[in-house]
N, C-alpha and C positions, 0 to 999 in steps of 0.2 A: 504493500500500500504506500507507503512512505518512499520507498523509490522512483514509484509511480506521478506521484508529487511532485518529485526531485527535479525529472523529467522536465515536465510540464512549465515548474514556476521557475526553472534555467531557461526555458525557451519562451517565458509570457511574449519577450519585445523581439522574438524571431517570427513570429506566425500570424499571417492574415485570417486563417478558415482551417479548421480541425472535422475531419469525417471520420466518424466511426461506423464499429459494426453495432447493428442493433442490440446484440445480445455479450457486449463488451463487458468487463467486470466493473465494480463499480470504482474500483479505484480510479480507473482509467475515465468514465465520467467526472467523478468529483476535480478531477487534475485538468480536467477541461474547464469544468467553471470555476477553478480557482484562478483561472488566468484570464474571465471575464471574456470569454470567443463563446459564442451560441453551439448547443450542443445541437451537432448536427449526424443523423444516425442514418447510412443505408440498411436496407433491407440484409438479414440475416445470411453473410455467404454470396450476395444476389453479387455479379461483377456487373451486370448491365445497369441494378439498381445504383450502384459506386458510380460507374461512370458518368451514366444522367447525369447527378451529385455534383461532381469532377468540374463536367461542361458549365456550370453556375458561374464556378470560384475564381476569382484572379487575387494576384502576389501568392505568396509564399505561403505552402500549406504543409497538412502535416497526415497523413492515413492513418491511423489506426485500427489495430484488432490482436483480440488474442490470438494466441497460435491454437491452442486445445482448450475447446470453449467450457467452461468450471459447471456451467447446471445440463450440458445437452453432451458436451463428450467429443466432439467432430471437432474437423481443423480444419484450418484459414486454407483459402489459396493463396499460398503465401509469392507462387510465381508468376499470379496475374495478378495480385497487387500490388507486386515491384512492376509489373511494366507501366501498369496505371501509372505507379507513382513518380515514372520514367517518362510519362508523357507518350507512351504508347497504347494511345488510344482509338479503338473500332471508330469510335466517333469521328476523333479524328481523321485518320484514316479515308474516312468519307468526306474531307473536305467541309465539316459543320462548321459556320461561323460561332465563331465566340469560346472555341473550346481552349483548353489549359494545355498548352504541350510543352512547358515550360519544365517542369519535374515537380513534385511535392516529398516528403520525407515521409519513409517509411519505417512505422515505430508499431513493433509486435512484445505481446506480453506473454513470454510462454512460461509461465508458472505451473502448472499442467504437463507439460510437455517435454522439458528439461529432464534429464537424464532416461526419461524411456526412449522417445524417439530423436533419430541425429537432427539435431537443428540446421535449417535453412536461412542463413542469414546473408542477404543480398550486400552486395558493395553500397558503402554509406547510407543504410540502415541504422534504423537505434534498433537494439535487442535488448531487452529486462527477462530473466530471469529468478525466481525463487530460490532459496535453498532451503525451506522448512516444506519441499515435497518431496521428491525422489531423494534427496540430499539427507532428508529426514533431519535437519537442524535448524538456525533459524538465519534471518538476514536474505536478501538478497543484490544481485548484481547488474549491473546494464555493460553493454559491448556496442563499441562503434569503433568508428575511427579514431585517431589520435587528435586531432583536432578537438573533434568532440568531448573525448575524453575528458582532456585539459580544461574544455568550454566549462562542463558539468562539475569538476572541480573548485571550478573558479567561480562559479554561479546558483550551482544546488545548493538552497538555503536549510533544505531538509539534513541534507549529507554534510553541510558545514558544520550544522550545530546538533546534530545530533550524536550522542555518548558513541563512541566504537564499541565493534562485539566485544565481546571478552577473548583474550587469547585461547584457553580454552574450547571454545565453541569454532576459534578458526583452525585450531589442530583437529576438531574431530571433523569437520568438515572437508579438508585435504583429506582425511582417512574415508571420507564419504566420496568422495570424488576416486580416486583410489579404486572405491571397488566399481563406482559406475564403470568405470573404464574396465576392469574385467569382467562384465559382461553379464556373472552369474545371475544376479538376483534380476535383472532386466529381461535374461532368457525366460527366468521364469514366471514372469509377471505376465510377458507375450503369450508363453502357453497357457496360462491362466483366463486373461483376456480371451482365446481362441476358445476355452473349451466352455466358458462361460456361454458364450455368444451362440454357439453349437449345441449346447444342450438345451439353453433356452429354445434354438428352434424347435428340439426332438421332441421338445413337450408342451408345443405348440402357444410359446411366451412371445407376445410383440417384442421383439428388438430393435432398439435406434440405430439409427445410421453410422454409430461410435467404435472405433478401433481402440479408444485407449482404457487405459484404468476408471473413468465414469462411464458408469453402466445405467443411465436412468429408464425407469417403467413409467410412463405418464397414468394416471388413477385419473384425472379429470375435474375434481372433487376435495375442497379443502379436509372436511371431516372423514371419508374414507379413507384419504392418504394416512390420513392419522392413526384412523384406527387398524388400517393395516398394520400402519410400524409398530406400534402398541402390541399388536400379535408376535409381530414377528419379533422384538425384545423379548416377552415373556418367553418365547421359546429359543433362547441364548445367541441370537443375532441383532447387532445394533444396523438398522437402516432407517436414516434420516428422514421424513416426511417434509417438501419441499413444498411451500406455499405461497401465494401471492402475498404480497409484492415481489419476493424474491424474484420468480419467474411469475409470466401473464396468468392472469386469472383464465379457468381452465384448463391451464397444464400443471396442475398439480402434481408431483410427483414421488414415487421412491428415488432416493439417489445413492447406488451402488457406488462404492469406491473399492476396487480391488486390489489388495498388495501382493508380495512375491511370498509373502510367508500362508497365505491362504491356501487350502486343499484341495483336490478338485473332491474329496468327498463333504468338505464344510459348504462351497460352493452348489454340488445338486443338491445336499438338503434345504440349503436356502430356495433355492429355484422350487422346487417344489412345493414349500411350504410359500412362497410367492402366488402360486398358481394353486393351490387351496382355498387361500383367502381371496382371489381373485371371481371364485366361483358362488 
């Protein structure tokens, strides 16, 4: 959250026009109106709805989205929103008057998405990062170019004045990085994710459109979301009942998080006892 800030209140007096993605986290909102620019949100994932957007804006902008989105699970096109943000636009393309082909900066939040899958991080993009997910500690980071770096240095009011980790927490976190990089526990997270996803089909559970570790069942319904999870606690699984305002009224949901230490036989009891209460 507070990175996310850092971000934002470094760049108030760099940015004309900030577009997001609808379903951005909320850091990445609040970091837009702390810097007084009109929160402006394309359509969910839409590129056509982005660029429309894009064709409005003139000076110097800024994209955003997460990379792996924290209540639905799916991930950005993070390749056609560097070209957007590269001024390589369909619109343009077609010779439309008034369009931006100027470039705008591309800034992804992959809090979600860091250490499970390889990040795609475009030339002179901002990247933020988490370490209290896959890292499993806390703090996080941003990656750009040098330029930048030094900019956000010299300008993040959040990062100037706020306490450093404790050393401590940065030793265990190189020992966290450490093992990302050997592979183990991310292999098995992957197979976890797959067999989750797979047996939810075999026993006939809607599945979202999600490759990562969020697994959500949309209920529809603030008080059955609830009282599913309520079941599914008392029978020794905690899953979180997801309610508006978080996400839109009537997507209510279950929201699975899956780790590498979970079983695939803790996993089909949960599944089924999902699809019990479903009935």
């Amino acid at each position: 959250y507070s990175a996310n800030l850092g971000i934002f209140s470094a760049l108030k007096d760099e940015l004309d026009w900030v577009l997001q993605d609808k379903l951005n986290h909320a850091s990445l909102i609040d970091g837009n109106q702390l810097i007084g620019l009109p929160v402006q949100r394309y359509l969910h994932n839409d590129i056509a709805s982005l660029e429309k957007k894009v064709s409005k804006q003139s000076g110097q902008g800024m994209i955003v989205t997460d990379t792996v989105f924290s209540m639905d699970g799916d991930q950005a096109k993070i390749e056609d929103l560097q070209k957007i943000a590269e001024g390589e636009l369909a619109l343009a393309k077609r010779g439309r008057p008034g369009v931006n082909v100027s470039g705008a900066i591309l800034m992804q939040d992959d809090a979600h998405g860091f250490g499970v899958f390889e990040p795609n991080i475009p030339q002179n993009s901002i990247y933020m990062a988490t370490l209290g997910k896959a890292a499993g500690t806390m703090g996080a980071f941003v990656a750009g170019n040098e330029d930048f770096i030094e900019f956000l240095i010299q300008k993040s009011r959040p990062y100037i004045y706020t306490t450093a980790i404790a050393p401590a927490i940065c030793v265990a976190t190189l020992k966290s990085l450490d093992l990302i990089k050997q592979g183990e526990q991310k292999s098995k997270l992957l197979t976890n994710i797959d067999f989750f996803r797979n047996f939810s089909q075999a026993i006939g559970l809607p599945i979202s459109p999600s490759n990562s570790a969020i697994q959500p069942f949309i209920i529809g319904d603030s008080e059955k979301a609830l009282g599913i999870s309520k079941k599914l606690f008392d029978q020794g699984f905690y899953v979180s009942a997801i309610r508006a305002p978080t996400v839109p009224k009537g997507t209510e949901r279950l929201r699975i998080t899956l780790s590498a230490n979970h079983t695939q036989s803790q996993i089909e009891q949960l599944l089924v006892q999902i699809k019990n209460a479903l009935q």
